[in-house]
C-alpha positions as CSV (number, residue, x, y, z in Angstrom):
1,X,0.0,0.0,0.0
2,X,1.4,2.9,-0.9
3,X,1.4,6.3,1.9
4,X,2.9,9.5,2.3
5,X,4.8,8.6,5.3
6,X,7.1,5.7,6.0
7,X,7.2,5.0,9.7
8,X,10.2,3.2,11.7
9,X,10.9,2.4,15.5
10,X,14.2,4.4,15.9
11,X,16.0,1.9,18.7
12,X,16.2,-1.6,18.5
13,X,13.1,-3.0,21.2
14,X,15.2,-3.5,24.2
15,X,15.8,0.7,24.3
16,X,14.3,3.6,24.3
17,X,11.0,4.4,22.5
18,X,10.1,6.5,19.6
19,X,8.5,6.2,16.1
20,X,10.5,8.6,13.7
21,X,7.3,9.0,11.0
22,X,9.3,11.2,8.0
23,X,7.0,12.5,5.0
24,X,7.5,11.6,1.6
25,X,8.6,14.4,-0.7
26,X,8.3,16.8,2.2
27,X,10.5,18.2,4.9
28,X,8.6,16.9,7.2
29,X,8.3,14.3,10.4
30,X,6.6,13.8,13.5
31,X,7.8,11.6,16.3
32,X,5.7,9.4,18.8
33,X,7.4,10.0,21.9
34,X,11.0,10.9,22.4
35,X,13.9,8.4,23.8
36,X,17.3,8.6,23.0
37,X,17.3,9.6,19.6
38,X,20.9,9.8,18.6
39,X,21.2,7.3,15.5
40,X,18.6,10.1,13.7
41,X,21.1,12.4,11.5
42,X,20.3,16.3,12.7
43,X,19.5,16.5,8.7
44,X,16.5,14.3,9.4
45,X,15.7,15.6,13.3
46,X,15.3,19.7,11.6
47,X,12.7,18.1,9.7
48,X,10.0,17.9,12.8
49,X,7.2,19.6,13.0
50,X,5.2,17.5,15.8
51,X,6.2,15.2,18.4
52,X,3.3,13.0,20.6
53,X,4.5,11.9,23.8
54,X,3.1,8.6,25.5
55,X,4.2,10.2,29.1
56,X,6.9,11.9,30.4
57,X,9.1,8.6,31.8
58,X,12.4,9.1,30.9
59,X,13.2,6.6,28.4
60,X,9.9,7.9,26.6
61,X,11.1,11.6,26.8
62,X,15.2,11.8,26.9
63,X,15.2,12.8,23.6
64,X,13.7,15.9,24.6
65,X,16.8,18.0,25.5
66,X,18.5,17.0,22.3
67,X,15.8,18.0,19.9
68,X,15.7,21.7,21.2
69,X,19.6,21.6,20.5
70,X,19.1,20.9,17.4
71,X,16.5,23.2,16.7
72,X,18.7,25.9,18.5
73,X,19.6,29.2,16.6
74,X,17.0,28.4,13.9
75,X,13.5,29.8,12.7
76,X,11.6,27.0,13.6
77,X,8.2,26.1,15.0
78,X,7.8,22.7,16.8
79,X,4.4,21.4,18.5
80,X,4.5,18.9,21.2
81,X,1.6,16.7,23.2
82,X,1.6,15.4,26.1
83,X,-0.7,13.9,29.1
84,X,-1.8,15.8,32.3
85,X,1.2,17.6,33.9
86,X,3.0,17.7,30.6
87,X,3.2,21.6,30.8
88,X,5.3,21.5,34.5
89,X,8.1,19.1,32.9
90,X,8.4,21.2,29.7
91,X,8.9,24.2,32.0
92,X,11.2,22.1,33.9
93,X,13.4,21.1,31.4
94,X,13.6,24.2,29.7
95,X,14.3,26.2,32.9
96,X,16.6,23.3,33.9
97,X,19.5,25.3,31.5
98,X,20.9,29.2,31.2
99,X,19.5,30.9,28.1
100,X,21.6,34.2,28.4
101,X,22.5,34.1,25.0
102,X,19.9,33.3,23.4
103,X,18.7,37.1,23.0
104,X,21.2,37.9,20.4
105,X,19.6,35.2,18.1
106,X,18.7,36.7,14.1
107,X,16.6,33.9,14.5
108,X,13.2,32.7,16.3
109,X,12.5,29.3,17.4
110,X,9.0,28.7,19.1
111,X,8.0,25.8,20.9
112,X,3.8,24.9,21.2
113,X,3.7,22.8,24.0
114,X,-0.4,20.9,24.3
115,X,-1.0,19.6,27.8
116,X,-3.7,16.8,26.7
117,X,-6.8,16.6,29.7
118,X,-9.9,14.9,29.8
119,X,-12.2,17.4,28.2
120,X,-9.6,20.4,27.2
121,X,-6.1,21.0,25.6
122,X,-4.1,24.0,27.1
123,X,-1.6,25.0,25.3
124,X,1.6,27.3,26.4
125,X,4.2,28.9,23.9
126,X,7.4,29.1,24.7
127,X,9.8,31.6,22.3
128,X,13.4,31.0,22.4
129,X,14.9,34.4,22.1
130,X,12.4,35.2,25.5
131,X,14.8,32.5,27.2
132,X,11.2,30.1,26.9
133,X,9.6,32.0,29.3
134,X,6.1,30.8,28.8
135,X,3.7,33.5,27.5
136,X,1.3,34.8,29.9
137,X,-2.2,33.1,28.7
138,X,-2.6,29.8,28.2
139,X,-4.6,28.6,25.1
140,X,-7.4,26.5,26.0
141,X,-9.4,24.8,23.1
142,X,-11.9,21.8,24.0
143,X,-10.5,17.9,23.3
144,X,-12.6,15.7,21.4
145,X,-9.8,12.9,20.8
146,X,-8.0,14.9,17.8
147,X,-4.8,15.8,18.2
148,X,-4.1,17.7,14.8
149,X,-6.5,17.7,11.9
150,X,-5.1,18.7,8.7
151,X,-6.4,18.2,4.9
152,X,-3.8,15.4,4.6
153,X,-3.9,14.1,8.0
154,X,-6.0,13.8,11.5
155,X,-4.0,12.6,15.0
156,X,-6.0,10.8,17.4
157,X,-5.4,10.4,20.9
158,X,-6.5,8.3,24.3
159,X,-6.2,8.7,27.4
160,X,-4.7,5.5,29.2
161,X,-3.7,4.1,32.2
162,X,0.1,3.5,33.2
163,X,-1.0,4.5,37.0
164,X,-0.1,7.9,35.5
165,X,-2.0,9.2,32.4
166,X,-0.7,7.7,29.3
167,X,-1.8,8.8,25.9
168,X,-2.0,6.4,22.4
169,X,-1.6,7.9,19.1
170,X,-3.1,7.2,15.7
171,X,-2.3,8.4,12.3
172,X,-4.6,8.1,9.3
173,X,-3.8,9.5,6.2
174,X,-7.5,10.8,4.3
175,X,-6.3,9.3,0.6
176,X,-2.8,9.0,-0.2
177,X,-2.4,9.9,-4.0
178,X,-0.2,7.8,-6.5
179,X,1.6,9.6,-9.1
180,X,1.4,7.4,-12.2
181,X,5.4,7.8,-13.4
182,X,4.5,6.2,-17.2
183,X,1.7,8.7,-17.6
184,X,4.1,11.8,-16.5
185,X,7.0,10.6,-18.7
186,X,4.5,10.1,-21.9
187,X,3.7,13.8,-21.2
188,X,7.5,14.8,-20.8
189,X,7.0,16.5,-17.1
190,X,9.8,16.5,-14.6
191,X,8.9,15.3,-11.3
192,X,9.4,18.2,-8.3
193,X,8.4,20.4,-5.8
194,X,5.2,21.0,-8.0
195,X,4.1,17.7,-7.1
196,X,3.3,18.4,-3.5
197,X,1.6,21.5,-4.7
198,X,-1.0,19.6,-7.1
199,X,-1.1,16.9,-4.3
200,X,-2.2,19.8,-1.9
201,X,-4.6,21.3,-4.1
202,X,-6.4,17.8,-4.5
203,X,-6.2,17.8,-0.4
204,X,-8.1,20.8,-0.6
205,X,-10.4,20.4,-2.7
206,X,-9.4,23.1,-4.8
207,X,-11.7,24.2,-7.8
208,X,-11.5,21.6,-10.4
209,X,-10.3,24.3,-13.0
210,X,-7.3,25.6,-10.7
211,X,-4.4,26.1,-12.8
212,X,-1.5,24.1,-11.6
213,X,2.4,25.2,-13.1
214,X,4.0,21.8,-14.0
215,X,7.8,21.7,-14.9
216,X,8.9,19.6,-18.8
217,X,12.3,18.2,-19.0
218,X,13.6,20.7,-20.6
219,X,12.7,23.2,-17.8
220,X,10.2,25.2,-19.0
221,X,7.0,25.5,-16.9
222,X,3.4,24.3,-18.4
223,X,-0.5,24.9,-17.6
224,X,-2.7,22.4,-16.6
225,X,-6.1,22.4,-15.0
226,X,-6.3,20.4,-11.4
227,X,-9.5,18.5,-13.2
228,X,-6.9,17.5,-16.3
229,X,-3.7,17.0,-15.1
230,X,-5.9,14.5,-11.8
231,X,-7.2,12.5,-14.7
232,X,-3.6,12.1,-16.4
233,X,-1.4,11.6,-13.7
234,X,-3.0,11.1,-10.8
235,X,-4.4,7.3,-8.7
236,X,-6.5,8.0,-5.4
237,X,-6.1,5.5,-3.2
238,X,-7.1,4.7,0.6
239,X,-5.3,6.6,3.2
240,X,-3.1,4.6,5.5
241,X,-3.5,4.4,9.2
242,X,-1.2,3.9,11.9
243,X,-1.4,3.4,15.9
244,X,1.4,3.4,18.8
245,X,0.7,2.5,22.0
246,X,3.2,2.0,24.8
247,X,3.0,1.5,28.5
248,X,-0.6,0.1,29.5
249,X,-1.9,-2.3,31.8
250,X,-4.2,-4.3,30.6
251,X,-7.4,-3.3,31.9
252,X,-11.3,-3.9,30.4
253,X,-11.0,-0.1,29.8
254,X,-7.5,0.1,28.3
255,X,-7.8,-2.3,25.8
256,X,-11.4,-0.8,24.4
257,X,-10.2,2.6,24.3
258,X,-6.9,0.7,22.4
259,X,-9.1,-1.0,19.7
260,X,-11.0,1.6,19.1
261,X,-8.1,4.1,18.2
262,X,-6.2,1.3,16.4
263,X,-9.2,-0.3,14.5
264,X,-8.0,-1.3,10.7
265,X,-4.9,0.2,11.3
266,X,-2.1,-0.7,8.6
267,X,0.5,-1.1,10.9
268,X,0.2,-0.7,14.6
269,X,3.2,-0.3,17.1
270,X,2.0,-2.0,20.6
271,X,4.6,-2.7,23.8
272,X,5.3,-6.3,24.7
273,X,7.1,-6.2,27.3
274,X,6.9,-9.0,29.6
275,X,5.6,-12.8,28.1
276,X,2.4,-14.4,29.2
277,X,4.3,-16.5,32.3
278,X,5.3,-13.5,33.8
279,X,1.7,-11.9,33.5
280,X,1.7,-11.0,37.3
281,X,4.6,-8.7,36.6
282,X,3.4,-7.3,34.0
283,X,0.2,-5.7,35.7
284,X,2.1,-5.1,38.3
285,X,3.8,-2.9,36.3
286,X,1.5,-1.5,34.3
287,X,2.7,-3.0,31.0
288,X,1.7,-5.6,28.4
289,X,2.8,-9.4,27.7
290,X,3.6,-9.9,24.4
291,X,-0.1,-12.3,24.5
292,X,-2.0,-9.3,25.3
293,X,0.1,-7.0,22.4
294,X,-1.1,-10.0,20.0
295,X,-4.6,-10.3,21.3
296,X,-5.1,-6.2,21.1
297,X,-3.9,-6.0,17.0
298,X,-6.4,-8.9,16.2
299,X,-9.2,-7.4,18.0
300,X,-8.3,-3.9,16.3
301,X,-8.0,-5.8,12.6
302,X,-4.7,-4.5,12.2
303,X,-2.9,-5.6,9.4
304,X,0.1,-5.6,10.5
305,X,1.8,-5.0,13.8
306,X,5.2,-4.4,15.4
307,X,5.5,-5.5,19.4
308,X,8.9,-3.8,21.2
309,X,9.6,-1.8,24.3
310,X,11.0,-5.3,25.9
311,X,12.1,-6.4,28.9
312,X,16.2,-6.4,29.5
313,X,15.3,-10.0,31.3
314,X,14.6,-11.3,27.9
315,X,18.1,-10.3,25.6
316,X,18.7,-13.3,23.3
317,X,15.1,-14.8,24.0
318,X,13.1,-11.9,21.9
319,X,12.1,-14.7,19.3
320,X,9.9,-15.9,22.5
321,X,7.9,-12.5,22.6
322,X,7.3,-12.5,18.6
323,X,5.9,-15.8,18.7
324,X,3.9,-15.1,21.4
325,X,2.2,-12.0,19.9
326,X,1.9,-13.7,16.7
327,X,-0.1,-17.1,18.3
328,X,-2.1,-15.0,19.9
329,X,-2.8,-12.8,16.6
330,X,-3.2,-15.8,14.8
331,X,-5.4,-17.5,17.2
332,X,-7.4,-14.7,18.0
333,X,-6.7,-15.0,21.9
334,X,-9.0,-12.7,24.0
335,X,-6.1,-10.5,25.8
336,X,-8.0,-10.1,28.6
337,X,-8.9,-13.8,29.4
């Protein structure tokens, strides 16, 4: 199936946590939640616009400090989610360091930080060159369980339970469209930038006769109508959809809130990280066994899923977890039985 984003787990599943989601033929990526995130180049971290974080653990939100480093000295705007109390560590961290230089930036970097409550999202701004002192007001909008809505996009959220809030994420592209390469070479066009505008123009339902500027081989720049050049080059397909969910017990109330944010997902990212024999450990700490992960992506009709976030007790025995989560997908085990 083809998608505008490729997502990836950045750490292999004994460490840290974070999806790096990068946009195809964009600039653009979003991260849910924020470990260690050194093996991403600082080429690919500038490209950020949004990060979703589970909970502010540490190995969910290390990454944190290093992200604003990179984004240091540069006009960038960055947007970032998190449970209840999310606003307090953001303050934290940022007032954790001296920013006495930071005045004599050319440049402005802002950071939108989106506490995520019950019934309400508050949102605080922090501006670099202000030494992220948090504007005054707060910005409070009501929470219906989106995140971000855009024409190409919406984010999803739940509120779980890790004893602490903990929120899931979903993704769903609204139709992904395939360029059609033999049609554009038979009319001699150069693929480019002008792509993502006509692909943004179809996202917004733009006029049919909107004139889009298409580039020919030979660089020179040609008319078409959106309603034309759609016919020509252009196959809509179903949007893709993906979920992450990391550090849940698993409750009657967890896993319906979990299926219904991950239901038909593509690909969903779940935590496994205890197996089923050590189930009393698990709940005890709040996480999944690698039976429950399995049992949670069949119930959702996923179509694919990815378990990590494992347990250090289980180095050179992670073949056990995969096969766990995959009988139970197969199988169609009942997570909470």
């Amino acid at each position: 199936m083809s998608s505008s984003f490729l997502p990836k787990l950045v750490n292999d599943p004994f460490s840290d946590p974070a999806l790096f989601v990068p946009f195809f033929f964009q600039k653009r990526a979003f991260f849910l939640d924020l470990g260690e995130i050194y093996s991403i180049s600082s080429r690919d971290l500038l490209k950020t616009s949004h990060v979703f974080v589970t909970h502010t653990h540490m190995d969910h939100f290390a990454g944190f400090d290093r992200l604003v480093r990179i984004f240091l000295g540069r006009d960038k705007n960055l947007f970032i989610y998190g449970p209840k109390g999310f606003l307090k560590n953001i303050e934290g961290k940022l007032t954790g360091y001296s920013w006495n230089l930071v005045k004599n930036y050319k440049t402005c970097f802002t950071l939108y930080a989106t506490e995520v409550c019950s019934k309400r999202l508050i949102t605080k701004k922090f501006v670099c060159n202000n030494s992220f002192a948090p504007t005054s007001r707060d910005v409070i909008n009501s929470f219906n369980g989106i995140l971000l809505k855009e024409p190409e996009l919406t984010v999803h959220a739940k509120i779980l339970d890790h004893i602490i809030p903990c929120l899931g994420f979903s993704i769903k592209e609204r139709f992904h469209v395939n360029i059609m390469k033999d049609n554009l070479e038979k009319l001699g066009l150069e693929a480019g930038p002008w792509l993502t505008t006509f692909k943004q123009a179809l996202f917004n339902n733009a006029e049919p006769d909107s004139k889009i500027i298409a580039s020919l081989k030979n660089n020179e720049k040609i008319n078409f109508l959106l309603k034309d050049l759609a016919d020509r080059i252009a196959h809509i397909t179903e949007g893709q959809k993906i979920a992450y969910i990391s550090d849940v017990i698993c409750s009657k109330s967890n896993v319906e809130k979990i299926v219904e944010l991950a239901k038909n997902s593509d690909h969903l990212f779940i935590e496994a990280v205890f197996l089923e024999k050590d189930k009393d450990m698990a709940r005890k700490k709040y996480h999944l066994t690698a039976r429950q992960a399995g049992g949670i992506a069949i119930m959702a009709g996923v179509k694919q899923f990815t378990i990590f976030h494992f347990s250090p007790r289980y180095h050179e025995k992670e073949h056990l977890l995969y096969m766990e989560a995959q009988d139970a997908y197969d199988k169609g085990l009942n997570p909470l039985a």
